[in-house]
C-alpha positions in Angstrom: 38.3 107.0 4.6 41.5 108.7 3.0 42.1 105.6 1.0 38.5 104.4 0.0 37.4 107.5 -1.4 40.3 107.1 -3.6 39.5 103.7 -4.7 35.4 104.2 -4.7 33.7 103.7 -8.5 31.2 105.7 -9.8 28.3 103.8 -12.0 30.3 105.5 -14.7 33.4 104.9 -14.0 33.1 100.9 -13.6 32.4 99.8 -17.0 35.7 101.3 -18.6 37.6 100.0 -15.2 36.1 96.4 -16.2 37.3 96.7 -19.6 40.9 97.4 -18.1 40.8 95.2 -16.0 39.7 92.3 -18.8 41.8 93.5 -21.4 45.4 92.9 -20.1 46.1 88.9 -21.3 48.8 88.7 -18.9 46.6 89.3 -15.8 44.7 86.3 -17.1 41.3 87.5 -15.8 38.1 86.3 -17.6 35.7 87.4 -15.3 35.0 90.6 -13.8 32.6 92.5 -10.9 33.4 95.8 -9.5 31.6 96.7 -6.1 31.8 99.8 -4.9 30.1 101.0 -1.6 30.5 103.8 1.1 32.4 101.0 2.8 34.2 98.4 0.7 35.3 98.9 -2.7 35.9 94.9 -3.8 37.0 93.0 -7.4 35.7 89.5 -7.7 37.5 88.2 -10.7 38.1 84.2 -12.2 41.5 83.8 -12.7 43.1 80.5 -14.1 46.2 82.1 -11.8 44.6 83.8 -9.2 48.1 84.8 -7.4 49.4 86.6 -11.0 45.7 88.1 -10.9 46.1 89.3 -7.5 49.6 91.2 -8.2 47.8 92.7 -11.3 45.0 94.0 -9.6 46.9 95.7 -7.0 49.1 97.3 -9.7 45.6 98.3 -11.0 43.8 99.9 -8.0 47.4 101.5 -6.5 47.3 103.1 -10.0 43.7 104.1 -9.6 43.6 105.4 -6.3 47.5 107.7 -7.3 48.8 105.3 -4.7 52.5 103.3 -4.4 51.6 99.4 -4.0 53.7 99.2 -1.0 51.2 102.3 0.4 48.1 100.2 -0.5 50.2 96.3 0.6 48.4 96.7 3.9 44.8 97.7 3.6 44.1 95.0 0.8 42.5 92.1 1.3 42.1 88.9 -0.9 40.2 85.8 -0.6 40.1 82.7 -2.9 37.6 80.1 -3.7 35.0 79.1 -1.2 36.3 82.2 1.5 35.6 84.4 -1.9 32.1 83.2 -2.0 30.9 82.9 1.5 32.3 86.7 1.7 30.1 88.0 -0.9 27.6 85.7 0.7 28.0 87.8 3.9 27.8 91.0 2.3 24.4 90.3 0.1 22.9 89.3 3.7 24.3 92.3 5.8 26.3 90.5 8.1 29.5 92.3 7.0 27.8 95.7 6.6 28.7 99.2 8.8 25.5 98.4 10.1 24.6 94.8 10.2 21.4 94.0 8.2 21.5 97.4 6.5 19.0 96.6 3.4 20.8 98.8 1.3 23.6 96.4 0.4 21.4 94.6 -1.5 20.5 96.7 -4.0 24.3 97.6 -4.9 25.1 93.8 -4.4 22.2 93.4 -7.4 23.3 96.8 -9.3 27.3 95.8 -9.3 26.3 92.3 -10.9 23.9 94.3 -13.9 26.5 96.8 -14.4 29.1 93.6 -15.0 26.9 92.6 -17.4 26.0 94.8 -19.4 29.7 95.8 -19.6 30.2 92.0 -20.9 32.7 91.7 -17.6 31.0 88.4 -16.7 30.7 84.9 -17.9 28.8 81.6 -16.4 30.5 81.8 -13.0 30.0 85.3 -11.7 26.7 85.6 -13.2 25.5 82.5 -10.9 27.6 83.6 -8.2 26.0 86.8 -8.0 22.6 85.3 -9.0 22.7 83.1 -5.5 23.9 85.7 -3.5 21.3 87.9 -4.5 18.7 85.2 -3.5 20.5 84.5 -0.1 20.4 88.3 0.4 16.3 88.0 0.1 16.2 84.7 2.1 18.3 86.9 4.4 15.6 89.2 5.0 12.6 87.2 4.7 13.7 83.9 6.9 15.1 85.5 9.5 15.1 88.8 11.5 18.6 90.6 10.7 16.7 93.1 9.0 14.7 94.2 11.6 17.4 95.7 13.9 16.5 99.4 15.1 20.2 100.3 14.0 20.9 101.8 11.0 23.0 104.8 10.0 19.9 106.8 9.5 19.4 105.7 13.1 23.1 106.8 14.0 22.6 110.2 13.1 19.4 110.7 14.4 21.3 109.3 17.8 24.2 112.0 17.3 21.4 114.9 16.4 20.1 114.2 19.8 23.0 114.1 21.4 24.0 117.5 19.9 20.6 119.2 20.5 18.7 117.2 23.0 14.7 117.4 21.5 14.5 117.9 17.2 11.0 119.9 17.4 12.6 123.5 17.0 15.7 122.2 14.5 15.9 121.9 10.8 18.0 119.9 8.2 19.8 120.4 5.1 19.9 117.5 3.1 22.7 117.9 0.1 21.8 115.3 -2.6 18.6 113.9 -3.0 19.5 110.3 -3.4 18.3 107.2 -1.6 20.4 107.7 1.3 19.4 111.4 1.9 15.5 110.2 1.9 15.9 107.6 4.6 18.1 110.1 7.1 15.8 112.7 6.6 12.7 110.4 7.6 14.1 109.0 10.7 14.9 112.6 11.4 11.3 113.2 10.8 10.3 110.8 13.1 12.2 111.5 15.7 10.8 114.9 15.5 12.3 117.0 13.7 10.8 120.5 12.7 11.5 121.5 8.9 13.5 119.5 5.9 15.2 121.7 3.3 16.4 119.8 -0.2 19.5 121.0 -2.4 20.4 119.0 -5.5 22.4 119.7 -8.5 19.0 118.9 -10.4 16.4 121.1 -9.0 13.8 119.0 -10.1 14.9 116.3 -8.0 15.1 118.2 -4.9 11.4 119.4 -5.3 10.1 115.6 -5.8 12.0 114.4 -2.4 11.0 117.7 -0.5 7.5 116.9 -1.8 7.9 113.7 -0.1 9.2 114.8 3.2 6.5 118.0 3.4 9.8 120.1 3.3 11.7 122.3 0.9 13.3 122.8 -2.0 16.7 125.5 -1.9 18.5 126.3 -5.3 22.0 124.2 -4.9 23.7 128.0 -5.8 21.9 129.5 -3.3 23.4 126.8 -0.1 24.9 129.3 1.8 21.7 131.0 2.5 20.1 127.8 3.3 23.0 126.6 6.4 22.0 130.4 8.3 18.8 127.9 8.5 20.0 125.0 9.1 21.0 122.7 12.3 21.6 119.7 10.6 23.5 119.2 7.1 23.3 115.5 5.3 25.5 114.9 2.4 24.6 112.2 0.2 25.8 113.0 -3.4 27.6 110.7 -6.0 30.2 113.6 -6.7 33.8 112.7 -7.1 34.8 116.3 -5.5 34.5 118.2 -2.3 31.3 120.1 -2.3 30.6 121.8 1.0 33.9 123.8 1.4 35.6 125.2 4.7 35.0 129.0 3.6 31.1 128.6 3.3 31.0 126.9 6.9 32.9 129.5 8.2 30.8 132.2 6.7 27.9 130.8 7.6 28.8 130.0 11.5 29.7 133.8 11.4 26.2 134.5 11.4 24.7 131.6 13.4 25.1 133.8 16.6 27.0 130.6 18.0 24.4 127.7 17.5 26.3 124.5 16.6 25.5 123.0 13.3 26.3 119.1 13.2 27.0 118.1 9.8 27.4 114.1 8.4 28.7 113.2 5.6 27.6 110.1 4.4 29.4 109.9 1.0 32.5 108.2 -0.5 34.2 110.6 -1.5 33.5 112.9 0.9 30.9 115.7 0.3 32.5 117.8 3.0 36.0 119.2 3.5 37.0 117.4 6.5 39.1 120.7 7.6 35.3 122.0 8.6 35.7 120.1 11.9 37.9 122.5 13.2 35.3 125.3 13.4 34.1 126.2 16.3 30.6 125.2 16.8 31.0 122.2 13.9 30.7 118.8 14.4 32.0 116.8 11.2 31.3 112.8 11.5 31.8 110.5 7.9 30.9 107.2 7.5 33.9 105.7 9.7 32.9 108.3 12.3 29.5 106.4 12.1 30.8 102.9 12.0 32.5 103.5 15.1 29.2 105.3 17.0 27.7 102.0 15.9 29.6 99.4 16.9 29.5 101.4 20.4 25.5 101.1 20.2 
């Protein structure tokens, strides 16, 4: 997690990292897709030399992430040819995904390969590449039944809520962002019984449309500290390159809980949440790795 946040692109910031990435002659790159996930951050590139491409893009993402290449040598990983395509062929279908069959892969396979192109990063190959993956990622879905697993990590937390507080009726959640991921967490924790949803977003507006949606409510994203008194569950889901939920405001927070434990999961890249908040008492901390591992145990 350390490293991945370091190397995870924002929808803003891949276009200009494309252009880099396209604009150096000696890398030899013609080609170009950044994806960038709460698990994987990956380059697929056409290279003429795809061994002086590979040293040039590990230059590139050790300078990105404020790493040494030797720090970064390790936790690379670079395929060629047909292991390049079968890979992304694996991710579009969700066999390589934290969860395996997770639909939302999909969706970021498709919005990587738009985002290429309308930064002018791809040419005949990657287009098509991307174009078939996309349709094996449907095929996926329709054809067989890896979509249809009861595991996901909306199902992970709802498994570690229980664990935490036995029955959901008398507990409430905070979700922090009101994004894609927030909306599906919050309705398997709705399912599963769970008694009130509070919303915070940057954009107010946004929270009230999702809280409409989850018969919940909307909190002011200045006035947070008055919502976790509230809360029993806190969901981070926010595109924000920056810590947002900060050790202090836990701690003040638990200091009037009267000792109820407060589980919170972090479910972004970078990380929402200060990961120093797990060492208050009462607070359970999990991030996406903390997840992967609760599901591969599953």
């Amino acid at each position: 997690m350390e490293v991945r946040e370091k190397l995870a692109f924002g929808s803003q910031r891949i276009p200009p990292a494309l252009n880099e990435i396209l604009s150096v002659e000696a890398a030899g790159i013609s080609e170009a897709v950044l994806l960038s996930t709460c698990n994987r951050s990956e380059c697929y590139i056409c290279a003429c030399d795809t061994e002086q491409a590979r040293i040039y893009l590990l230059g590139f993402l050790a300078r990105y992430a404020g790493m040494e290449i030797p720090q970064l040598q390790g936790m690379v990983y670079c395929l060629r040819g047909e292991a390049a395509v079968e890979h992304l062929m694996r991710v579009a279908t969700g066999l390589d995904s934290l969860v395996l069959g997770e639909n939302e892969i999909l969706g970021q396979v498709r919005r990587a390969a738009e985002l290429a192109q309308s930064a002018g990063a791809t040419g005949p190959i990657l287009s098509a590449l991307f174009r078939y993956a996309i349709q094996a990622g449907k095929r996926a879905r329709t054809e067989t039944e890896i979509g249809q697993g009861k595991l996901s990590v909306a199902s992970v937390v709802v498994e570690l809520a229980e664990q935490t507080f036995g029955g959901l009726q008398e507990h409430t959640a905070l979700l922090i962002g009101a994004g894609k991921f927030s909306a599906i967490t919050a309705r398997a924790l709705t399912q599963a019984g769970l008694h009130c949803i509070m919303v915070a977003n940057r954009t107010f507006e946004k929270a009230e449309k999702l809280a409409q949606r989850l018969n919940g409510t909307a909190v002011h994203f200045d006035r947070l500290s008055e919502s976790l008194l509230q809360a029993d569950i806190v969901i981070c889901s926010t595109g924000a390159p920056h810590i947002l939920l900060h050790t202090s405001t836990i701690e003040q927070a638990q200091a009037h809980r009267q000792g109820r434990p407060l589980l919170v999961a972090d479910l972004s890249v970078p990380r929402d949440a200060d990961p120093r908040i797990a060492s208050i008492p009462g607070v359970t901390l999990v991030n996406i790795d903390d997840l992967d591992r609760v599901a591969r145990n599953s």
